[in-house]
C-alpha positions as CSV (number, residue, x, y, z in Angstrom):
1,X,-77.3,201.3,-168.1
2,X,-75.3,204.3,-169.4
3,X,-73.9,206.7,-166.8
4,X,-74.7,210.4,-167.6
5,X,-71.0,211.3,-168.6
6,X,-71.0,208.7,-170.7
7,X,-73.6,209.6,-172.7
8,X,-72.3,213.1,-173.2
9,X,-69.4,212.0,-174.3
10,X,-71.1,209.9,-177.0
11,X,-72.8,213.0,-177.8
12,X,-70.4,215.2,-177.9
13,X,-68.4,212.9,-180.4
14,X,-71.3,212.5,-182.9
15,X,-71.6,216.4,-182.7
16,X,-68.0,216.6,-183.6
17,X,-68.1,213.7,-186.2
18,X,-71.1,215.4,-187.7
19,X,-69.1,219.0,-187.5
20,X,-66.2,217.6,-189.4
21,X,-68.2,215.9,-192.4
22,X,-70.6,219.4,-192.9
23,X,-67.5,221.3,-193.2
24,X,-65.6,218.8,-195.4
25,X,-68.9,218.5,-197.6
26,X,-68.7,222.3,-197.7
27,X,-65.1,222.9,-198.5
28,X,-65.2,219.9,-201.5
29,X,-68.4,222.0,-203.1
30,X,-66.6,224.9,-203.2
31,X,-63.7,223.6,-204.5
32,X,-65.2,222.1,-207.1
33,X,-67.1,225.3,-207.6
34,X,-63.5,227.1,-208.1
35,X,-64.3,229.0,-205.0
36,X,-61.0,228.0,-203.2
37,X,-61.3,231.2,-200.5
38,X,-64.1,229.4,-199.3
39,X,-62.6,225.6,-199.7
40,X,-59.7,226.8,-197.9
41,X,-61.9,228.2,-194.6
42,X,-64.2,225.1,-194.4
43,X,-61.7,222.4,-195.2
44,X,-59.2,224.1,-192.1
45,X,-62.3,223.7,-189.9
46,X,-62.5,220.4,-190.9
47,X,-58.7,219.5,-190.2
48,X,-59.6,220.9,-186.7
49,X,-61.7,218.3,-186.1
50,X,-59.1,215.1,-187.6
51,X,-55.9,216.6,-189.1
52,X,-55.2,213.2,-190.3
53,X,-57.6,212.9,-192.5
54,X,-55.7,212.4,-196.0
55,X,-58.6,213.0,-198.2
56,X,-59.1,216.4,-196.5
57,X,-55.7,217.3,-196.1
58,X,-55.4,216.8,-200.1
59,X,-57.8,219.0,-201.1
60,X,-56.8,221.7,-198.4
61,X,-53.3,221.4,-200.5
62,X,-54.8,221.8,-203.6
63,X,-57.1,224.8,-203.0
64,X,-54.1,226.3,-200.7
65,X,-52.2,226.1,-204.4
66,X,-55.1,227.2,-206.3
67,X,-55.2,230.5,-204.4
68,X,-51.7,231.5,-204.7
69,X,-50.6,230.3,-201.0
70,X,-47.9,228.1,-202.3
71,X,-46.2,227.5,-199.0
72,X,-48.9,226.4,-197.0
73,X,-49.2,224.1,-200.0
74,X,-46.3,222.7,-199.7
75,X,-46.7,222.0,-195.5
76,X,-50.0,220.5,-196.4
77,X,-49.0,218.3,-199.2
78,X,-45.6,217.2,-196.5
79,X,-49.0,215.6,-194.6
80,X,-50.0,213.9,-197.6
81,X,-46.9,212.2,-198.4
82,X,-46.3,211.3,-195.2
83,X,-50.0,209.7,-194.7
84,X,-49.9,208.8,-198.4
85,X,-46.5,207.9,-199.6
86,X,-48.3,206.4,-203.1
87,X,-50.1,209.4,-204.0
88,X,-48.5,211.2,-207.2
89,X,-50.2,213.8,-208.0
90,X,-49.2,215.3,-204.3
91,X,-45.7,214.8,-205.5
92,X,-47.3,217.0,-208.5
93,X,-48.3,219.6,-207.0
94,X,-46.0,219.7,-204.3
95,X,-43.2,220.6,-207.0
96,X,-45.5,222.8,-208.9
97,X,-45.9,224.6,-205.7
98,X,-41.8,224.8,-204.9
99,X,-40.9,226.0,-208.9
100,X,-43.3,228.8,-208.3
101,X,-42.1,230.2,-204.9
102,X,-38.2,229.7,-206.4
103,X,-39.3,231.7,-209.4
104,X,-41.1,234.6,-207.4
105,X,-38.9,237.9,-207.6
106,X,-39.2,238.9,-204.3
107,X,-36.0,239.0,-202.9
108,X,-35.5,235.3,-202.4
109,X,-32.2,234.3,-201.7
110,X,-30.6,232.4,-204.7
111,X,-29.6,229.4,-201.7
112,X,-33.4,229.3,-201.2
113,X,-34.4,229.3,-204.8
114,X,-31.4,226.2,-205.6
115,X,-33.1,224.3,-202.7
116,X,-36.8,224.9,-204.1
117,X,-35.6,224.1,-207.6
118,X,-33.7,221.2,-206.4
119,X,-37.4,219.9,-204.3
120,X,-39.8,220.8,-207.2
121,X,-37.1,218.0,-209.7
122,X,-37.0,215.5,-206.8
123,X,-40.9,215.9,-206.6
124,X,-41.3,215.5,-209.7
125,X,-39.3,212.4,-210.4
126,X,-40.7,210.8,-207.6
127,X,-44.6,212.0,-209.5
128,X,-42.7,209.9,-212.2
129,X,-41.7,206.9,-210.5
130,X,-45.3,206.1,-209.3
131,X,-47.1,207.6,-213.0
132,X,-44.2,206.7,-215.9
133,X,-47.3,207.8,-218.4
134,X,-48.0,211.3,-216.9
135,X,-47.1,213.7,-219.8
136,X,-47.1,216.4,-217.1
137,X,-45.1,215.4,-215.0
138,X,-41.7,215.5,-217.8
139,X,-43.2,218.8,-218.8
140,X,-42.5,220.4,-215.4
141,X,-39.5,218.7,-214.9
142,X,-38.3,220.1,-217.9
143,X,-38.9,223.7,-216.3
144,X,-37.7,222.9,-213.0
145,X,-34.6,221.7,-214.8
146,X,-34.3,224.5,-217.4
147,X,-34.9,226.5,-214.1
148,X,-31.9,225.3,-212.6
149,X,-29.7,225.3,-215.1
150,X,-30.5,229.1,-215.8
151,X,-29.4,229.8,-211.6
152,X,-26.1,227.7,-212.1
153,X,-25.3,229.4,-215.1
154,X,-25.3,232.7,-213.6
155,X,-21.4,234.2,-213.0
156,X,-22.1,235.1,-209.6
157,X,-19.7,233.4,-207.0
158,X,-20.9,230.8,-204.8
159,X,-23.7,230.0,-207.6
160,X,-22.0,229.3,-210.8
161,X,-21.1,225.7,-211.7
162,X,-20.8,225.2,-215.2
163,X,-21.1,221.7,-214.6
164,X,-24.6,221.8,-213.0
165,X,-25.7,223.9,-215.4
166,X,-24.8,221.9,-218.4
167,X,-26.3,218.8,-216.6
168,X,-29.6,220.2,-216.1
169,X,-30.4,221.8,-219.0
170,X,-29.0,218.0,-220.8
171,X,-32.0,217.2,-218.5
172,X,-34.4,219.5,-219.4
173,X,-33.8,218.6,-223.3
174,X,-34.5,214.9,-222.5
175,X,-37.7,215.4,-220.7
176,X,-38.8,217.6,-223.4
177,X,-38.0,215.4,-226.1
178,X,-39.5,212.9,-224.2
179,X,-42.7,215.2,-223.7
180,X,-42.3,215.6,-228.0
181,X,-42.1,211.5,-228.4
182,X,-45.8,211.0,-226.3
183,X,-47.6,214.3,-227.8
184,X,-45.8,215.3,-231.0
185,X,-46.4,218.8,-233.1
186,X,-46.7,220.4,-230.1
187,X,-45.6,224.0,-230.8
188,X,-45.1,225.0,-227.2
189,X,-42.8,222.6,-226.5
190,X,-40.9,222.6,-229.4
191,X,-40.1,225.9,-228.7
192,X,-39.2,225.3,-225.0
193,X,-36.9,222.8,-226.7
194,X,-35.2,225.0,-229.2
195,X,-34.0,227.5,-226.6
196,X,-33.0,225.1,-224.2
197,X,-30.4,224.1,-226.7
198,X,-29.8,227.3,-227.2
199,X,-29.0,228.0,-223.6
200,X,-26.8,224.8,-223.4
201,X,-24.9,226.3,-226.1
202,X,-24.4,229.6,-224.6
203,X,-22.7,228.1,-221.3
204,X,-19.5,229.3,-220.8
């Protein structure tokens, strides 16, 4: 026969078990309802419950993202990668996540925005590696490249390195092209393209 406390402690597990899939049931409905305020809240009371839960964890990064709180994104997507090493689109949105803080104006330091920029490529390869079909995934690593040949280009000491610079943006032109060879005429891109050459030109 059962003792007493352990019976409570059966309990007291199903309560939390049960806790943990309402609030994750909650937090995936309002993420799929675009209501990531409220995906965020549930999905964190979730984690409470079993932070290593990956499937959780994923869609905590992804409405993080979705609402603008790119760092927390980041942190949360680290726990993805580290439970899921496989899963590409974490790499995805892991470098989306890192371009966008490097690009915000807010006084970041230009060391900061290198290492972001330098993440958000490395991210994105990596998205590549597992997903070689993923459109996407050149597309942004076209802008995280054209992003960091624009910050090595700049004549400011300690930054500048014409070398970088020119490397990068020889990057960003491949991907591009690349992004041209799977989906051609498309007019955003071949724009994109045109004045990355253009930059690559201007290097001095």
């Amino acid at each position: 026969m059962r003792s007493f406390s352990g019976l409570l402690i059966i309990l007291l597990s199903a309560n939390i078990a049960f806790a943990q899939t309402a609030y994750h049931k909650m937090g995936q409905k309002a993420l799929i309802d675009g209501d990531f305020k409220a995906a965020v809240s549930n999905l964190e009371k979730a984690l409470a419950k079993d932070s290593t839960d990956v499937n959780t964890l994923y869609m905590l990064g992804y409405s993080y993202y979705h609402s603008a709180r790119y760092k927390e994104s980041v942190n949360t997507f680290n726990k993805v990668i580290a439970l899921k090493p496989s899963d590409n689109s974490a790499y995805y949105y892991r470098g989306k996540a890192s371009n966008i803080m490097a690009n915000d104006t807010k006084g970041i330091a230009n060391a900061d925005r290198e290492k972001l920029l330098l993440s958000s490529i490395k991210d994105f390869s990596k998205a590549i590696d597992l997903n070689a079909d993923d459109v996407k995934l050149y597309q942004n690593r076209a802008v995280a490249y054209r992003d960091y040949g624009v910050l090595k280009g700049q004549k400011i000491p300690g930054l500048y390195d014409k070398n970088k610079a020119t490397g990068s943006f020889r990057s960003c032109i491949s991907d591009f092209e690349k992004v041209l060879t799977i989906t051609p005429d498309r007019r955003d891109i071949i724009t994109q393209l045109e004045d990355a050459k253009i930059y690559l030109q201007n290097l001095k």
